[in-house]
N, CA, C and O atoms as a MOPAC input file, in Angstrom:
PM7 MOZYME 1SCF
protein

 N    128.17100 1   -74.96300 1    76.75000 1
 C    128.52200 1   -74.11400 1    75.64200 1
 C    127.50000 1   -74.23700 1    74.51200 1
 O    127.06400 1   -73.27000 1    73.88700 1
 N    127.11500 1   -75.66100 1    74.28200 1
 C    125.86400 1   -75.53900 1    73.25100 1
 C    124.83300 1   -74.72500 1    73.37900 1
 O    124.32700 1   -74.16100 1    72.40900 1
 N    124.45600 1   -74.59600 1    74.49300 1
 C    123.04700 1   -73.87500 1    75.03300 1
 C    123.21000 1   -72.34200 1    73.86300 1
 O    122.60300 1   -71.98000 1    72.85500 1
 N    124.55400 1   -71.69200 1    74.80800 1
 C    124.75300 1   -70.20500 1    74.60400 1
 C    124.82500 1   -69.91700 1    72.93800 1
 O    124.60200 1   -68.82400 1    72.41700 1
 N    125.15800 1   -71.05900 1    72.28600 1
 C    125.56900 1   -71.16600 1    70.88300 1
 C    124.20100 1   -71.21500 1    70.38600 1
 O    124.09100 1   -70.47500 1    69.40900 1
 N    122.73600 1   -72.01700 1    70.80000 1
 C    121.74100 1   -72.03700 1    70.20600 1
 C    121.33500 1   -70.56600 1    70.12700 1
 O    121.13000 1   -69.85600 1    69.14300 1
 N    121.26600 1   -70.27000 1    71.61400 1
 C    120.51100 1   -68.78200 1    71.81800 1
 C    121.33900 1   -67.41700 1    70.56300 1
 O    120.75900 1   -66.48600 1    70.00600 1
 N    122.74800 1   -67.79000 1    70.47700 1
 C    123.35200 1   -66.51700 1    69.25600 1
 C    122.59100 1   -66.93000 1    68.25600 1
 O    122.25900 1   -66.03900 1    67.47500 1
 N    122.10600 1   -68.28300 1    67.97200 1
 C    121.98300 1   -68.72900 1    66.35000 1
 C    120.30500 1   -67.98500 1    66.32700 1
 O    119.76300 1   -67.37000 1    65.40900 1
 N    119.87400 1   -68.26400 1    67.46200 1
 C    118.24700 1   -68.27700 1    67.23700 1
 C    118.33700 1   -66.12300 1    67.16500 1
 O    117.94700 1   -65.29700 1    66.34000 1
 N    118.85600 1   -66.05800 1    68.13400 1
 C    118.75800 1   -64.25800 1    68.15700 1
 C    119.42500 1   -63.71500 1    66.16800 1
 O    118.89700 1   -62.99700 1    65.31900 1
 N    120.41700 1   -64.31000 1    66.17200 1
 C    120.73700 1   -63.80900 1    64.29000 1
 C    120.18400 1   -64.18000 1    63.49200 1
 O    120.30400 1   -63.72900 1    62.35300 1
 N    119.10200 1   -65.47100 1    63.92000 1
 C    117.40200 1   -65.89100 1    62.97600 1
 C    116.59700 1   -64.10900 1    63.40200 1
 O    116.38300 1   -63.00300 1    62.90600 1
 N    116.45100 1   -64.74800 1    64.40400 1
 C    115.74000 1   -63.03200 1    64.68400 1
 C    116.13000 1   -61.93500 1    64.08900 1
 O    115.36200 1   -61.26500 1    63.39800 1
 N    117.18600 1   -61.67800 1    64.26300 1
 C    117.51800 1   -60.58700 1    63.51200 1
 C    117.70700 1   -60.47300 1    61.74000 1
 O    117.53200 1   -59.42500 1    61.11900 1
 N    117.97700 1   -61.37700 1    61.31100 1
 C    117.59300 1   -61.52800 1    59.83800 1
 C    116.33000 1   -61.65200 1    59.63800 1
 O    115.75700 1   -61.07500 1    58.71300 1
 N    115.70600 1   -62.46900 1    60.53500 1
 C    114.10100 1   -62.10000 1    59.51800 1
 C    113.56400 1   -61.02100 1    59.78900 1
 O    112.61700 1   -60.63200 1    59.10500 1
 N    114.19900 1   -60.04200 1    61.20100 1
 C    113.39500 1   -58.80300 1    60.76800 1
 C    114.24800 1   -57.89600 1    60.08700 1
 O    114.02300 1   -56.71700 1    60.36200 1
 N    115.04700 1   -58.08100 1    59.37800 1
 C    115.67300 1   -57.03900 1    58.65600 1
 C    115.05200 1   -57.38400 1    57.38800 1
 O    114.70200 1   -56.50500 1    56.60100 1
 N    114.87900 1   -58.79700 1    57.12000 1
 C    114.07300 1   -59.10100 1    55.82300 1
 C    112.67300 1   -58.37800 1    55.81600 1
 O    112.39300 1   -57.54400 1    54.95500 1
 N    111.78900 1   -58.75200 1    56.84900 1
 C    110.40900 1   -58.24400 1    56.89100 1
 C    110.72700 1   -56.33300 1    56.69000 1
 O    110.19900 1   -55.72800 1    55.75700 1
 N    111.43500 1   -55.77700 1    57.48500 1
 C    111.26800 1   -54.06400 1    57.16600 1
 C    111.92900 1   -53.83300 1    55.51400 1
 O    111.46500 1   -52.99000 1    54.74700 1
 N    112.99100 1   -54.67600 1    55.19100 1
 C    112.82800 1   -54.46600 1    53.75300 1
 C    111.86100 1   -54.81600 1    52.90500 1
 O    111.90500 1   -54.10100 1    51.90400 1
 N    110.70700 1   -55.88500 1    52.86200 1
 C    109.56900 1   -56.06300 1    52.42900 1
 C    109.06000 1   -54.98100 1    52.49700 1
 O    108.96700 1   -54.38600 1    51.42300 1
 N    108.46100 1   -54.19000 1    53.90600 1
 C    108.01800 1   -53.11100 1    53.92200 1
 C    108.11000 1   -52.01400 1    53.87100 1
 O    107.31900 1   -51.11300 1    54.15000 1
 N    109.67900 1   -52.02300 1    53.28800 1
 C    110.11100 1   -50.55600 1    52.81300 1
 C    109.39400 1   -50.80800 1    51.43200 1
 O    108.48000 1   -50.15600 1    50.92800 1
 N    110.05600 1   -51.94300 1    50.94500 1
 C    109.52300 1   -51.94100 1    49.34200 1
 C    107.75400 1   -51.97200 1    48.98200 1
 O    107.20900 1   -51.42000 1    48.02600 1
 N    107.14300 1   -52.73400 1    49.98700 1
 C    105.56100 1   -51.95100 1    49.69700 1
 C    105.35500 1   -50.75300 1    49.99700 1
 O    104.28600 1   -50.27500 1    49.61800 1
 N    106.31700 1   -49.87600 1    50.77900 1
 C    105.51500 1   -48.75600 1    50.78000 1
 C    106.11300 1   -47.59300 1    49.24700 1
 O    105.65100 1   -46.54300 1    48.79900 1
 N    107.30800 1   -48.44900 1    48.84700 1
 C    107.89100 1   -47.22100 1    47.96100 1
 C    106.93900 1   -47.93400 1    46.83800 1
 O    107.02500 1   -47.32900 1    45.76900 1
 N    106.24100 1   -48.82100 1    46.79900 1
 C    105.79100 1   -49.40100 1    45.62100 1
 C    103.97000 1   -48.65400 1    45.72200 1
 O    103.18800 1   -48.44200 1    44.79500 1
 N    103.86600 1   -48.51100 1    46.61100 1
 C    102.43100 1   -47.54800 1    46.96700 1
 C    102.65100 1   -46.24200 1    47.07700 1
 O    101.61000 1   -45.67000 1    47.40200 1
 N    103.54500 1   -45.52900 1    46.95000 1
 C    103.91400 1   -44.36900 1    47.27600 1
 C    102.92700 1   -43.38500 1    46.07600 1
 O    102.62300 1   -43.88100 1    44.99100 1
 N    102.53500 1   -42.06000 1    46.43600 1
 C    102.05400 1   -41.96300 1    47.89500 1
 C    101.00000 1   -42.41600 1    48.17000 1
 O    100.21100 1   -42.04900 1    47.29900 1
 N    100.46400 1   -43.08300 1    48.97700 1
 C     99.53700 1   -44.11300 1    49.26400 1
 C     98.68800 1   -43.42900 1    50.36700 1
 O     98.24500 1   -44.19900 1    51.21900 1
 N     98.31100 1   -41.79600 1    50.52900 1
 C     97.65600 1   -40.82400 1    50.81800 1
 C     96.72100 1   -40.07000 1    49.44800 1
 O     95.63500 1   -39.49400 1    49.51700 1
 N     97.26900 1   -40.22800 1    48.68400 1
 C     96.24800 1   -39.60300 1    47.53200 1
 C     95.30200 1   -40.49100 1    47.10600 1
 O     95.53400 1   -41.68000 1    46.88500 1
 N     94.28200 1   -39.97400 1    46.98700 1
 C     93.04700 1   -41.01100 1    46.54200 1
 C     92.67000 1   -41.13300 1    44.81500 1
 O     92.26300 1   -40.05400 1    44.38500 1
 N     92.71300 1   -41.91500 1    44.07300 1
 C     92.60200 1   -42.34800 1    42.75100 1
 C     91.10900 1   -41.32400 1    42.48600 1
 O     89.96500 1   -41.31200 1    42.94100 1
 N     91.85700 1   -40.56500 1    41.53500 1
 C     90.49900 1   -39.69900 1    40.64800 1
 C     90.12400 1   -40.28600 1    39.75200 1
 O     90.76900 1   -40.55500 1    38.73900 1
 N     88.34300 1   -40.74700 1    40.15000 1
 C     87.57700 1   -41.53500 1    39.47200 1
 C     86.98900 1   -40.70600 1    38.42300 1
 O     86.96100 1   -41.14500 1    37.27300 1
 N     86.48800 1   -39.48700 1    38.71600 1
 C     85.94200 1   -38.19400 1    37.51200 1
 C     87.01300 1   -37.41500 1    37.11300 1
 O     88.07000 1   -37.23100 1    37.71600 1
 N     86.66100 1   -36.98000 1    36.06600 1
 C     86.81700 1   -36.17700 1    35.41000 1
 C     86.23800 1   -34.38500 1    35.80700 1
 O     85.06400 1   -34.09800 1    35.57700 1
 N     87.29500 1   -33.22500 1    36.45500 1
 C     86.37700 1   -32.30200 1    36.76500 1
 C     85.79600 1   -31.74100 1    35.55800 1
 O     86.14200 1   -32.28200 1    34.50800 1
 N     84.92300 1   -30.69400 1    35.48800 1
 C     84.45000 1   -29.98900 1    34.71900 1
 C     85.66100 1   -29.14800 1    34.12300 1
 O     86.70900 1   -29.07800 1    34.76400 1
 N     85.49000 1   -28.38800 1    32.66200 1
 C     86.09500 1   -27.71100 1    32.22600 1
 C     86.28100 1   -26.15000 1    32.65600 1
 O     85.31800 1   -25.48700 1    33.04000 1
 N     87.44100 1   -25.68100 1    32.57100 1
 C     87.37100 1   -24.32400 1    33.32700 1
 C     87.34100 1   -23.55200 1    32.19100 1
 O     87.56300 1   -24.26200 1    31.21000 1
 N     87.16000 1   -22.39700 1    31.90600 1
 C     87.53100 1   -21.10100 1    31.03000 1
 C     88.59600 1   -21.22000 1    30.15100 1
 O     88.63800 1   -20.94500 1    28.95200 1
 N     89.45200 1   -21.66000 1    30.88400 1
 C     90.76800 1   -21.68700 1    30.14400 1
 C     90.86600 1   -23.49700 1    28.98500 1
 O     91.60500 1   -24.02000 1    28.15100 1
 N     89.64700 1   -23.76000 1    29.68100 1
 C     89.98700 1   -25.51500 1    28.88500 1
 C     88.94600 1   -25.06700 1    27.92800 1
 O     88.31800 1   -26.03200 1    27.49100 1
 N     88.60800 1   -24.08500 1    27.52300 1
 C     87.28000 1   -23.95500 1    26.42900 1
 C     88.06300 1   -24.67400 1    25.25600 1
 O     87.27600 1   -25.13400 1    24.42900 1
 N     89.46400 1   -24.91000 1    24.93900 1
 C     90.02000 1   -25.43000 1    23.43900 1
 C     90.46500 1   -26.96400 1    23.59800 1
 O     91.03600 1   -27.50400 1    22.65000 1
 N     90.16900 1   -27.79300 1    24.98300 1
 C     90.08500 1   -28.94100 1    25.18500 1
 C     89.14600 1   -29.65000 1    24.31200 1
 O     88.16100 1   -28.92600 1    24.16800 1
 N     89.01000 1   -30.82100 1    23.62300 1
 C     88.31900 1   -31.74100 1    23.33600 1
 C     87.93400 1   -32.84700 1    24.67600 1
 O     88.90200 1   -33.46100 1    25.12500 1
 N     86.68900 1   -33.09100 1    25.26000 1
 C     86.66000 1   -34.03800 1    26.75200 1
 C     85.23600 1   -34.95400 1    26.22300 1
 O     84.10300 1   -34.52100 1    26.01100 1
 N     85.67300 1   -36.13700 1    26.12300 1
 C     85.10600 1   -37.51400 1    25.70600 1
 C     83.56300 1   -37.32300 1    27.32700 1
 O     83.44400 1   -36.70400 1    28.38400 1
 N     82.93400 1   -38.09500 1    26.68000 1
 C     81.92600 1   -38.29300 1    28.05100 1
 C     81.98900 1   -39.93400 1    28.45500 1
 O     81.34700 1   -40.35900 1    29.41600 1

């Protein structure tokens, strides 16, 4: 009976740490979200319509 008792304990280790690990990685991905757009380093040029913008260099 011990045996069968290790193997439940070790499988509900298993299963808690991966329920822990996909909540880790839910939370990095909502914390990167959206983590497809790329960080705009420039500034574009002004259009027609931004002629009453003030734009620092």
């Amino acid at each position: 009976m011990t045996g069968s008792r290790t193997k439940v304990g070790e499988v509900a280790d298993k299963v808690a740490e991966k329920r822990q690990l996909d909540r880790a990685l839910e939370e990095g991905l909502e914390e990167t979200f959206p983590g497809s757009d790329p960080v705009n380093v420039t500034q574009p040029p002004p259009s027609k319509a931004d002629h009453h913008v003030k734009r620092r260099d």
